[in-house]
N, CA, C and O of each residue as an XYZ file, in Angstrom:
360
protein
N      27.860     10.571      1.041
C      26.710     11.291      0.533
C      25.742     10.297     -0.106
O      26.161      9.548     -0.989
N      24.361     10.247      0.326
C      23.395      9.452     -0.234
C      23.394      9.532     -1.912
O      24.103     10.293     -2.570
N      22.341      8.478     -2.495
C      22.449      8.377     -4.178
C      21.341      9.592     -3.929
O      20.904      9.777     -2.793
N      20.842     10.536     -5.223
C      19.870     10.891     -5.479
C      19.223     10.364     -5.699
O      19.430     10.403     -6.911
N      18.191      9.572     -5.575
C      16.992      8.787     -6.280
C      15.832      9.336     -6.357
O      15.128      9.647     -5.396
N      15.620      9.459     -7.336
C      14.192     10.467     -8.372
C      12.800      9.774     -7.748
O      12.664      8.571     -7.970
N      11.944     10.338     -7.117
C      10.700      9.836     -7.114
C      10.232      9.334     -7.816
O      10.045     10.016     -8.824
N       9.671      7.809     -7.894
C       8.772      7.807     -9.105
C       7.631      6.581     -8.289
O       7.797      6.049     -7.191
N       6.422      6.382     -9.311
C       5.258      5.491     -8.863
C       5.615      3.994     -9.119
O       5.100      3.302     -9.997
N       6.489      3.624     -8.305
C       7.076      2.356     -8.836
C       6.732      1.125     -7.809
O       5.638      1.147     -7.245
N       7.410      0.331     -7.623
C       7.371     -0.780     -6.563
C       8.951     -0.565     -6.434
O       9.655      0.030     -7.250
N       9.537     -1.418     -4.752
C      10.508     -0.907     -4.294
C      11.826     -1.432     -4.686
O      12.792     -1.085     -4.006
N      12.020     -2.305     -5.797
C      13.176     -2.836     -6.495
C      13.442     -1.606     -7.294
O      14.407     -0.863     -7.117
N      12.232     -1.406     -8.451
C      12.328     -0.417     -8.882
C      12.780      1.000     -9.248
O      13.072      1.605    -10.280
N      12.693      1.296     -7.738
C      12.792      2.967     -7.303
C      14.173      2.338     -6.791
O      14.908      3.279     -6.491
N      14.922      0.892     -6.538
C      16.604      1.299     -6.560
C      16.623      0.902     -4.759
O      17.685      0.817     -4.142
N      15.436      0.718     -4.191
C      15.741      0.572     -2.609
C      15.437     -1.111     -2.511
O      14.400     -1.689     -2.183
N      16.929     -1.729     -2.979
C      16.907     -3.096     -3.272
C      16.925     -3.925     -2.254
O      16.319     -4.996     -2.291
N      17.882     -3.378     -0.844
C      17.793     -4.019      0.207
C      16.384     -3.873      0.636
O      15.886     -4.998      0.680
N      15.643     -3.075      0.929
C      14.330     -2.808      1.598
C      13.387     -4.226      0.568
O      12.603     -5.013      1.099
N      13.725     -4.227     -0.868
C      12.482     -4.946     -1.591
C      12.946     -6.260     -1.256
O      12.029     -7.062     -1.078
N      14.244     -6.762     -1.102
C      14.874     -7.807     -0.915
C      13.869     -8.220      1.066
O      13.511     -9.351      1.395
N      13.776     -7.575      1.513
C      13.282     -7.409      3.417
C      11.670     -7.748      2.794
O      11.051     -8.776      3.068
N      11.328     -7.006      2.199
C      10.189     -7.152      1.829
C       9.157     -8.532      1.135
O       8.037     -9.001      1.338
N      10.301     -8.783      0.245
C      10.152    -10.036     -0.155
C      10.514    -11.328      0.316
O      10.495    -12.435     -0.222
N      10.859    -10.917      1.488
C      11.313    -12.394      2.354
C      10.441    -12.170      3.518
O      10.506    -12.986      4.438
N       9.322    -10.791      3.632
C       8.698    -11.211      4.885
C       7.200    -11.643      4.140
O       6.381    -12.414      4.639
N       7.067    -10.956      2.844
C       5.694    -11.749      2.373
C       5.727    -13.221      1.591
O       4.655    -13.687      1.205
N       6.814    -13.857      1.390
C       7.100    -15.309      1.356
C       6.893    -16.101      2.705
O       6.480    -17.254      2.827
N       7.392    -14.949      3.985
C       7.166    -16.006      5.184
C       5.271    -15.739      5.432
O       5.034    -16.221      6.539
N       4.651    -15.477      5.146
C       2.973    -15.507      5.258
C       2.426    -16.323      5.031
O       2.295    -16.803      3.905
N       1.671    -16.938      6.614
C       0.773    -18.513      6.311
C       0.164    -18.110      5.158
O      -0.130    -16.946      4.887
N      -0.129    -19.612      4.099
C      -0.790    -19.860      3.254
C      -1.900    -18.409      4.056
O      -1.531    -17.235      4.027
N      -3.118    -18.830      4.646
C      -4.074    -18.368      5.375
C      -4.662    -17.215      5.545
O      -5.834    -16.840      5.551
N      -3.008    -16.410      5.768
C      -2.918    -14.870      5.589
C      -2.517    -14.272      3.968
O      -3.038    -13.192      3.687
N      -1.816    -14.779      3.130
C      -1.192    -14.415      2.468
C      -2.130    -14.301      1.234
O      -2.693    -15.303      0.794
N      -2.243    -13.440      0.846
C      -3.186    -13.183     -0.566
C      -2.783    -14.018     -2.146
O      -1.880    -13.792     -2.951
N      -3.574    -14.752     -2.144
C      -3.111    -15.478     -3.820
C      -2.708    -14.820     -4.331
O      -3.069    -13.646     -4.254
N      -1.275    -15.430     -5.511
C      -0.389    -14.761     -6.281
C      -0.932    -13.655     -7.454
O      -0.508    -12.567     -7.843
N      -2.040    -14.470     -7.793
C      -2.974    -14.195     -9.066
C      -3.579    -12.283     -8.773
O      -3.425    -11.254     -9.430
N      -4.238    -12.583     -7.539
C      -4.747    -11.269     -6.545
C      -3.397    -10.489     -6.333
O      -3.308     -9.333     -6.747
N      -2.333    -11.110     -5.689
C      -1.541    -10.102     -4.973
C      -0.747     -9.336     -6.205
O      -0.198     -8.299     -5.831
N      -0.603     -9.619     -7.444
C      -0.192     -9.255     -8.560
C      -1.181     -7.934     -9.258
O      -0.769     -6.810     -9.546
N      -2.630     -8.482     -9.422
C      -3.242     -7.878    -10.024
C      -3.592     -6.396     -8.613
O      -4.139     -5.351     -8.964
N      -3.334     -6.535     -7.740
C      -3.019     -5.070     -6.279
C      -2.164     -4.476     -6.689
O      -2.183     -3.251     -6.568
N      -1.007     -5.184     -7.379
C       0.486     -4.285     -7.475
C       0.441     -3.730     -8.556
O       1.412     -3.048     -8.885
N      -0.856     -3.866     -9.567
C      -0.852     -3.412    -10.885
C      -1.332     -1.728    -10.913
O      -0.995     -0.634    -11.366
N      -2.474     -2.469     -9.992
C      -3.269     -0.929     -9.552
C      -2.463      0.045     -8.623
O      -2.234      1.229     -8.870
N      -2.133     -0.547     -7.688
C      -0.906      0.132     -7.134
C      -0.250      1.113     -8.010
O      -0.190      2.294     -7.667
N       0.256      0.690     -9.142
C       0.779      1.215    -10.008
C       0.380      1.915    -10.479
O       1.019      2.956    -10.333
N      -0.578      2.025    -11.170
C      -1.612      3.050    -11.714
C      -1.746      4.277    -10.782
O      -1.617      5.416    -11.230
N      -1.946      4.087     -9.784
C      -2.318      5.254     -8.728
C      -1.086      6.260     -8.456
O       0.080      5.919     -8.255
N      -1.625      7.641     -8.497
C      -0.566      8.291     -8.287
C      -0.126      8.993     -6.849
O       0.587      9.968     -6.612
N      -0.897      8.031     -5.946
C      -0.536      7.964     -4.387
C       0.628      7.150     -4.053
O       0.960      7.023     -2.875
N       1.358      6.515     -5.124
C       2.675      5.721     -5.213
C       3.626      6.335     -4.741
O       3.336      7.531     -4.709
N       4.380      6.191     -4.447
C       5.493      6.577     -4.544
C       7.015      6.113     -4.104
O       7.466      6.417     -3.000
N       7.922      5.188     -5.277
C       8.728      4.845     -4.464
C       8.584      3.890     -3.564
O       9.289      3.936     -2.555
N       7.656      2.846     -3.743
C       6.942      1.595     -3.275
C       6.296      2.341     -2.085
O       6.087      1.524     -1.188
N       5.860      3.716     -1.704
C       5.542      3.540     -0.650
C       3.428      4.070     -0.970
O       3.222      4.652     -2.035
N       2.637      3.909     -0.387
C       1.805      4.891     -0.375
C       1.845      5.701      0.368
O       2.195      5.646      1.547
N       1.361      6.862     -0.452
C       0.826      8.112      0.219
C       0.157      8.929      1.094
O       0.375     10.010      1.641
N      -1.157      7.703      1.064
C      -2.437      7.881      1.613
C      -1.963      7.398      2.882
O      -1.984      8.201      3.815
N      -1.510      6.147      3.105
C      -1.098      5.314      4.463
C       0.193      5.371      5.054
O       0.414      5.415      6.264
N       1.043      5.370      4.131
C       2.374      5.117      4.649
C       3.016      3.888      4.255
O       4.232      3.895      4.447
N       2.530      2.825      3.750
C       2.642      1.416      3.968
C       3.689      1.130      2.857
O       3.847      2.076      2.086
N       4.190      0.387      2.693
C       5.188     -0.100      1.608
C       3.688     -1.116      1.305
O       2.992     -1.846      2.010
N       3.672     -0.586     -0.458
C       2.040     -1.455     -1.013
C       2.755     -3.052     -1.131
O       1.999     -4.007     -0.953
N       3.800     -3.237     -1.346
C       3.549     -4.858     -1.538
C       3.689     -5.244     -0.291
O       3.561     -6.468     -0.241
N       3.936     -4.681      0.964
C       3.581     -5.223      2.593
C       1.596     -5.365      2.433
O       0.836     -6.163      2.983
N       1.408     -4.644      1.814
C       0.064     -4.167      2.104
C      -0.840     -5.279      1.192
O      -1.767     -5.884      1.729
N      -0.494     -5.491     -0.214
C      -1.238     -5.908     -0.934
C      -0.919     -7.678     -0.635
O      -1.734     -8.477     -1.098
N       0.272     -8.190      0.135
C       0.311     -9.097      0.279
C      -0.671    -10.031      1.510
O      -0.884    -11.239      1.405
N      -1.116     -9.272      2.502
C      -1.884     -9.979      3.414
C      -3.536     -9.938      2.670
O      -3.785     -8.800      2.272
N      -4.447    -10.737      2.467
C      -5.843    -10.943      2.465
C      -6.729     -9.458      2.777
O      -7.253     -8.536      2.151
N      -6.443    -10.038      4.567
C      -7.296     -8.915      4.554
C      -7.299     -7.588      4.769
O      -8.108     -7.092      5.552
N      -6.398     -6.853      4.105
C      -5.907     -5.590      3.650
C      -6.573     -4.603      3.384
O      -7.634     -4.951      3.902
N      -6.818     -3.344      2.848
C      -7.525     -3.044      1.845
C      -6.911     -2.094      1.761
O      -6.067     -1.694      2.563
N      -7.425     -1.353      0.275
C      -6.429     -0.117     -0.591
C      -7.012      0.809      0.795
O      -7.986      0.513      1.489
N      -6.111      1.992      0.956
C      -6.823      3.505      1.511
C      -7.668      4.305      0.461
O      -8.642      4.946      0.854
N      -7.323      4.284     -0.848
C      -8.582      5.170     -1.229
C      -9.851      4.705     -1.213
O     -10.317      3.576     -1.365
N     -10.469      6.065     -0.944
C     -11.543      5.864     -1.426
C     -12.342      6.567     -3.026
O     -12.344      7.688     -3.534
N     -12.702      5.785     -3.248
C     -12.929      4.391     -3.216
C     -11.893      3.847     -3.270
O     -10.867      4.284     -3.792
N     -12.130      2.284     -2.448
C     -10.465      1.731     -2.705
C     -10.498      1.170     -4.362
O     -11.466      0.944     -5.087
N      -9.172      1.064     -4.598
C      -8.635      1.029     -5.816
C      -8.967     -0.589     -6.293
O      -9.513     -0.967     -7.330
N      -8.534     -1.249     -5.364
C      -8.924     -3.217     -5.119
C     -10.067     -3.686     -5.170
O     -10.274     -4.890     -5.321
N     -11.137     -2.664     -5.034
C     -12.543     -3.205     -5.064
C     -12.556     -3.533     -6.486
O     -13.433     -4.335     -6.804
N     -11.877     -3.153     -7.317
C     -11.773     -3.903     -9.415
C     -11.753     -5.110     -9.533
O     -12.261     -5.860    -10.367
N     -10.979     -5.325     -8.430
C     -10.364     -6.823     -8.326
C     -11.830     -7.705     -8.093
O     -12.712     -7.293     -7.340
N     -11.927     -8.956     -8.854
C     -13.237     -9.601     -8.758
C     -12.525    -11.109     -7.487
O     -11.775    -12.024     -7.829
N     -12.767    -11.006     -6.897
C     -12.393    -11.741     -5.720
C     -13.165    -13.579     -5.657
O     -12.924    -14.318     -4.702
């Protein structure tokens, strides 16, 4: 029988889906320099991420996407509108 795990607006260590954040975090480490969004940026995405209550459980709502797949490539952008990343001073 699966764990219960409670919804919440988290990122995916978080919400307890450790193998998935563990997958996750070894495919946005493999991202050319080129593609890969500065640490500084890709941090201050996961903040807002957070804030938003299209979260859920590392995933969004709006898209589908697991947000730190999302917030880790450049040229990305949030789904809301307005997107949420346009804060971000680039």
């Amino acid at each position: 029988m699966a764990e219960n795990v409670k919804p919440c607006r988290c990122l995916l260590f978080e919400a307890g889906q450790t193998d998935m954040a563990r997958n996750v975090a070894e495919y946005v480490a493999s991202l050319d320099e080129s593609v890969r969004t500065p640490e500084a940026e890709y941090r201050a995405r996961l903040a807002l991420c957070q804030e938003c209550a299209e979260l859920m459980n590392g995933t969004c709502r709006l898209c589908g996407c697991y947000v730190e797949t999302r917030a880790a490539k450049r040229g990305q952008k949030c789904p809301m509108v307005p997107a949420r990343w346009s804060k971000i001073e680039e």
